[in-house]
TORMAR-744255 format. One line per field, with one value per residue: residue number from 1; x, z, y of N, C-alpha, C in turn; chain; residue in one letter. Coordinates in Angstrom, 3 decimals, always signed. Layout:
REM TORMAR-744255
pos <- [NUM	...]
npx <- [X	...]
npz <- [Z	...]
npy <- [Y	...]
capx <- [X	...]
capz <- [Z	...]
capy <- [Y	...]
cpx <- [X	...]
cpz <- [Z	...]
cpy <- [Y	...]
unit <- [A	...]
code <- [A	...]
REM end
This chain:
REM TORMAR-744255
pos <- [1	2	3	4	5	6	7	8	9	10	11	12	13	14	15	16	17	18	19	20	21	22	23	24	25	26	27	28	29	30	31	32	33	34	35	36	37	38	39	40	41	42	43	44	45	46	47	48	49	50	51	52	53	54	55	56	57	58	59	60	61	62	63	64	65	66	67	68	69	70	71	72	73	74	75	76	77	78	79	80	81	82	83	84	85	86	87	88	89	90	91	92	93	94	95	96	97	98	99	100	101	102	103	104	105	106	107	108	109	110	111	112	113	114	115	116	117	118	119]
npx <- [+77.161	+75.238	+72.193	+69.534	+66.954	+65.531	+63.407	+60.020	+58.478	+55.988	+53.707	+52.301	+48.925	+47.419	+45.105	+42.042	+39.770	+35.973	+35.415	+37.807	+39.934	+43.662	+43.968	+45.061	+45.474	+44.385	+46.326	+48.933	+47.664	+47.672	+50.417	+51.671	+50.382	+51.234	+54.037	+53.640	+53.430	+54.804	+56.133	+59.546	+60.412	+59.223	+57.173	+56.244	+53.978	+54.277	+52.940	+50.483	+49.840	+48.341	+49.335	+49.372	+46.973	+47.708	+48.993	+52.254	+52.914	+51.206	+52.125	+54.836	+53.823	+52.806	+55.298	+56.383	+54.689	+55.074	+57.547	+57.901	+56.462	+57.198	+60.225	+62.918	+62.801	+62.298	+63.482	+62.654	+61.080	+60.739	+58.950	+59.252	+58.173	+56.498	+55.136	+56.347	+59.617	+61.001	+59.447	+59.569	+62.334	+62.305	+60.936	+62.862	+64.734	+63.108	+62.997	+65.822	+66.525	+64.505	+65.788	+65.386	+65.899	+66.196	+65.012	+63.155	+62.721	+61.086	+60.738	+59.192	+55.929	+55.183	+56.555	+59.030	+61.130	+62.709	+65.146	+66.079	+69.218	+69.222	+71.578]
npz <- [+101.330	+103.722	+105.579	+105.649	+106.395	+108.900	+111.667	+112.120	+108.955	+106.886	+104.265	+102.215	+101.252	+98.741	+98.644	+97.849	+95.755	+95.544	+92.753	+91.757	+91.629	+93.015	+96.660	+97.757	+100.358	+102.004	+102.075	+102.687	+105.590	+105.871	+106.268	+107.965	+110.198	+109.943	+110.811	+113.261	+114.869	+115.146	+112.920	+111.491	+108.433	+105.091	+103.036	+99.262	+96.703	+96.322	+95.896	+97.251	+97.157	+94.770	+92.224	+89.332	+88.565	+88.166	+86.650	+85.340	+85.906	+88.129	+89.933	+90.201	+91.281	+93.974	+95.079	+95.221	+97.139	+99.067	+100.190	+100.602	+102.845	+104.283	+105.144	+105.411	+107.605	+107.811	+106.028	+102.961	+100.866	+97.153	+95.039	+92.268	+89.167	+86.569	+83.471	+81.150	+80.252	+79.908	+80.450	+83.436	+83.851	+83.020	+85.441	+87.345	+86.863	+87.112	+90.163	+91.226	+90.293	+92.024	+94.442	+96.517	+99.113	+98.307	+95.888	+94.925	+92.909	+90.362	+88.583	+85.500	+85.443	+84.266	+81.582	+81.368	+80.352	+80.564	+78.621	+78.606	+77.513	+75.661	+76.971]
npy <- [+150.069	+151.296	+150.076	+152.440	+151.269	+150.994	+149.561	+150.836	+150.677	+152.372	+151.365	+153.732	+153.673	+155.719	+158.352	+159.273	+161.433	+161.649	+161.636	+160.402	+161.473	+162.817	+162.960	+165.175	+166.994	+165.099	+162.973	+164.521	+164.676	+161.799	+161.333	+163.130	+161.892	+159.381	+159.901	+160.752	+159.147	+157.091	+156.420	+155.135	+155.267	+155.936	+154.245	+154.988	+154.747	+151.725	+149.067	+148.848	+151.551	+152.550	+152.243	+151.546	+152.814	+155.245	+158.489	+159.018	+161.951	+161.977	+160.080	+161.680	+163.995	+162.951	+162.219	+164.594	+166.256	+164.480	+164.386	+166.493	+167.252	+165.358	+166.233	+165.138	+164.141	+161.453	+158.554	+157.994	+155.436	+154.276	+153.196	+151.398	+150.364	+148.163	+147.381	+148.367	+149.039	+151.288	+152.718	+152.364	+152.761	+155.693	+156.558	+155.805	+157.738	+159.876	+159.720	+160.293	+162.462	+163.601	+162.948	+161.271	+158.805	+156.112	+153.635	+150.711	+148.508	+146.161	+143.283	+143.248	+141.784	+138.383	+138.531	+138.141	+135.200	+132.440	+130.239	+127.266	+125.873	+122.181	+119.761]
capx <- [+76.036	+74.406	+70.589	+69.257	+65.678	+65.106	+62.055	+58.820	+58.243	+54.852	+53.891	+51.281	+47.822	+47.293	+43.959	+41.209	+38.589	+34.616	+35.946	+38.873	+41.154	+44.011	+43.502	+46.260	+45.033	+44.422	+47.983	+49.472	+47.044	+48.427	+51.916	+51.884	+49.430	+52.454	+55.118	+54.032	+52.683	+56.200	+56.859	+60.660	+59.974	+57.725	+57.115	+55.695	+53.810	+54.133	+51.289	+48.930	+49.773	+47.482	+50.310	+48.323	+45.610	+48.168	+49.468	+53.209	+52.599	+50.369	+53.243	+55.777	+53.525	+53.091	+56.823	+56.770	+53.455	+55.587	+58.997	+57.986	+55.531	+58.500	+61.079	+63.754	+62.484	+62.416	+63.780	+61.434	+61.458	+59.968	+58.609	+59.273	+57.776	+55.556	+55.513	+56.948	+60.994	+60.841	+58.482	+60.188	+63.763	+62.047	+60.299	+63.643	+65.521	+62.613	+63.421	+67.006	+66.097	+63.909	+66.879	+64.637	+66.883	+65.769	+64.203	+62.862	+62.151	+60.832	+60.043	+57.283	+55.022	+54.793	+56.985	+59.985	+60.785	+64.125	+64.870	+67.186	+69.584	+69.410	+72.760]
capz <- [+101.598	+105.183	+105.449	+106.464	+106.472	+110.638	+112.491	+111.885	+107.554	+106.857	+103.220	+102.379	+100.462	+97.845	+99.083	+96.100	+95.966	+95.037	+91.149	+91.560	+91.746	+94.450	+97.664	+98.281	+101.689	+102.573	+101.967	+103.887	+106.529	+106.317	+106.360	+109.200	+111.339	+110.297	+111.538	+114.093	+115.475	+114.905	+111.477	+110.687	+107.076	+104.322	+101.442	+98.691	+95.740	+96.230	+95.290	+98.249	+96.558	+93.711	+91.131	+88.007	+88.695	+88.262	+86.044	+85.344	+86.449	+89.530	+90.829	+90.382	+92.278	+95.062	+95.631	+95.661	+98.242	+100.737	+100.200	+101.167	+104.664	+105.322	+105.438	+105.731	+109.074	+107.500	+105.014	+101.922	+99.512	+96.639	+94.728	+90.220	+88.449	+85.502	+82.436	+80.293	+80.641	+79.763	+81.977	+84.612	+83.436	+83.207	+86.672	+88.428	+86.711	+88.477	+91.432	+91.030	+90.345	+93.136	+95.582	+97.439	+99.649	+98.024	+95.296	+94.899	+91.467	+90.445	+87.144	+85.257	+85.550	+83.327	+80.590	+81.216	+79.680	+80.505	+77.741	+78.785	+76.546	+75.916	+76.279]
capy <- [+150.934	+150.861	+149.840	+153.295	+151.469	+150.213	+149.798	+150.706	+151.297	+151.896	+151.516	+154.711	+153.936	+156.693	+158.865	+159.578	+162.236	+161.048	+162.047	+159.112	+162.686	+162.155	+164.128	+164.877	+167.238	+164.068	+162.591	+165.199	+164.117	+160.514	+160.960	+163.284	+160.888	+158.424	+160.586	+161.260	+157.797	+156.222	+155.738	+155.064	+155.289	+155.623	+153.590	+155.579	+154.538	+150.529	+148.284	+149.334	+153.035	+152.181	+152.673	+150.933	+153.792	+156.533	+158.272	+159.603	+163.093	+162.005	+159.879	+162.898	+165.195	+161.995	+162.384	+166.087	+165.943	+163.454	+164.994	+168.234	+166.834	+164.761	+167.401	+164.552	+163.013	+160.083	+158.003	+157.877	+154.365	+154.781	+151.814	+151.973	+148.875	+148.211	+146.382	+149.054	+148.965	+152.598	+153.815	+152.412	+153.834	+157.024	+156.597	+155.887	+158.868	+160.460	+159.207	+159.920	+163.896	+163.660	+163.043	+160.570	+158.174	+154.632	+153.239	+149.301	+148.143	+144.644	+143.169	+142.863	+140.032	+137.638	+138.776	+137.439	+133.978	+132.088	+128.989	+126.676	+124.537	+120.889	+119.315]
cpx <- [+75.336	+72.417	+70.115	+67.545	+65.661	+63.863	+61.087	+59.029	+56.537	+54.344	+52.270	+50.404	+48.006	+45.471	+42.695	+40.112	+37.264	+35.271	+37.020	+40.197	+41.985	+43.641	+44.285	+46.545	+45.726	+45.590	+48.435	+49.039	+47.830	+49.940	+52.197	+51.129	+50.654	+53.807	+54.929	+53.161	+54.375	+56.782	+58.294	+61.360	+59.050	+58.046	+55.947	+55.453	+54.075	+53.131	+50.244	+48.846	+48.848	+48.174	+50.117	+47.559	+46.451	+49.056	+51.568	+53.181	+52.175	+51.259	+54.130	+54.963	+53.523	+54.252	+56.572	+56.395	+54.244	+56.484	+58.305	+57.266	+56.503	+59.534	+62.530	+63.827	+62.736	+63.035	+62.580	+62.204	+60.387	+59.831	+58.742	+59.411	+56.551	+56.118	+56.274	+58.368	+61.269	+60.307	+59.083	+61.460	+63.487	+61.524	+61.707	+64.759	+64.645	+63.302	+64.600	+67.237	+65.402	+64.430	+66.351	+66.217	+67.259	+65.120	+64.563	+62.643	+62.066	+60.304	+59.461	+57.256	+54.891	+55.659	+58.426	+60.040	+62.115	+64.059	+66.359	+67.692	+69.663	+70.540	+72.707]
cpz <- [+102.862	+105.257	+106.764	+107.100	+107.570	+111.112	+111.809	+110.194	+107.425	+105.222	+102.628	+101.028	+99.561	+98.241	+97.995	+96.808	+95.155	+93.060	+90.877	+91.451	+93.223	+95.426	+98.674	+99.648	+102.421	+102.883	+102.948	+105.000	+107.764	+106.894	+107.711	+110.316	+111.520	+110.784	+113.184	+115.623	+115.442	+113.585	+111.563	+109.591	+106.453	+103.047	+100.341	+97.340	+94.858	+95.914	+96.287	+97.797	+94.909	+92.431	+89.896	+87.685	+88.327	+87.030	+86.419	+86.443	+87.551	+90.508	+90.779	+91.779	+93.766	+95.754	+95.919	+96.602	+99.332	+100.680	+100.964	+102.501	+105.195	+105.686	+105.985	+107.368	+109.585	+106.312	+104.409	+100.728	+98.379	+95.425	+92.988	+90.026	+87.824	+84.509	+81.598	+80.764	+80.614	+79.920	+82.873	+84.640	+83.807	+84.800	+87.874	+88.328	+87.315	+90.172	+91.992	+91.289	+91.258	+94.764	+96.869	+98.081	+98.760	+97.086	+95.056	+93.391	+91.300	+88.832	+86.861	+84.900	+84.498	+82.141	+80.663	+81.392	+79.781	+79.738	+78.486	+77.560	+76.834	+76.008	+75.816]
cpy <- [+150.424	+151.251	+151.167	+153.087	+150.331	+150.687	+149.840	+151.154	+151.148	+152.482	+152.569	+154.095	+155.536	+157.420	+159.420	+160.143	+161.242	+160.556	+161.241	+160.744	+162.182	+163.488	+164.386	+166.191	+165.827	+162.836	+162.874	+164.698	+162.899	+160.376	+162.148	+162.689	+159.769	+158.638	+160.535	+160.057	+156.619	+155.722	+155.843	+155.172	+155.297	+155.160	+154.158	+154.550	+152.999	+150.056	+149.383	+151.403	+153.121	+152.425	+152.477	+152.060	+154.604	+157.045	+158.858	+160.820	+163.242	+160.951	+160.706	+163.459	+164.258	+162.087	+163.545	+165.812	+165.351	+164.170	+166.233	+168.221	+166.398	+165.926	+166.633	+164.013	+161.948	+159.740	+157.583	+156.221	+154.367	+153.220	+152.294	+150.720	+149.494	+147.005	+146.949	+148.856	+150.456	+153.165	+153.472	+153.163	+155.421	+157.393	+156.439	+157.257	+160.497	+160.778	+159.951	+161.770	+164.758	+163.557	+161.958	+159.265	+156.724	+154.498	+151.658	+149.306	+146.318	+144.270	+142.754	+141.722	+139.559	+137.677	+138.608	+136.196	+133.831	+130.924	+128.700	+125.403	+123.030	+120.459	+118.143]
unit <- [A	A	A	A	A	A	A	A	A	A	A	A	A	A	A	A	A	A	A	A	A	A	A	A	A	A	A	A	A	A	A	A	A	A	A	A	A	A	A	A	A	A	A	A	A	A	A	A	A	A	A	A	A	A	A	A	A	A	A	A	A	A	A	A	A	A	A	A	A	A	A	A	A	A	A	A	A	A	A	A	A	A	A	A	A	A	A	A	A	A	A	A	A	A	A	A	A	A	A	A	A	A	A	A	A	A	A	A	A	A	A	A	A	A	A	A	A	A	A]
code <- [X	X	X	X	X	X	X	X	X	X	X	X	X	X	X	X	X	X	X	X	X	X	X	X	X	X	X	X	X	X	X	X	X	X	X	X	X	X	X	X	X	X	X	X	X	X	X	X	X	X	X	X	X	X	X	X	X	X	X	X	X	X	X	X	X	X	X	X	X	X	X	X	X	X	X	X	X	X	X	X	X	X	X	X	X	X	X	X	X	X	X	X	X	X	X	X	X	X	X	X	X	X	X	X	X	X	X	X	X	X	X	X	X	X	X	X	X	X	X]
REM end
């Protein structure tokens, strides 16, 4: 598989109305200000995407929202982690349905525990 992700990636904040609603105008906004400033990529819905804050449904529509500004310009990566194992499963078969180029995944903090034997 050849690394389609060169140059500039710039990893997108998530935009929130007064009401903590996203604003997602304001999305659009971003991701064509980052198009069209040199982005190479966009990283969707990584930490600095407030992904804790969100729910299921409001990262779906996040993908839609970029997918459809991007219009394949760029290569989209799309970030799926949590603590749940089955929210993430479900979040990359997202992904997966979503046709997006990339997805990262990382595992959750703290909750894995390796024992090693004595010999």
């Amino acid at each position: 598989m050849s690394n389609i992700f060169r140059g500039l990636g710039v990893a997108l904040i998530t935009p929130f109305k007064s009401d903590m609603s996203i604003d997602f105008e304001a999305l659009e906004r971003l991701v064509n200000y980052q198009l069209d400033n040199g982005a190479d990529f966009l990283c969707i819905l990584a930490t600095t995407g407030e992904t804790p804050c969100l729910t299921r449904s409001e990262k779906d529509e996040i993908t839609r929202v970029v997918k459809s500004v991007v219009k394949g310009r760029v290569p989209l990566l799309k970030y799926c982690g949590g603590n749940n194992t089955r929210a993430v499963i479900e979040e990359m078969k997202s992904s997966l349905r979503a046709q997006l180029e990339r997805t990262s995944i990382k595992e959750p903090d703290g909750t894995i525990h390796r024992v090693s034997k004595k010999n």
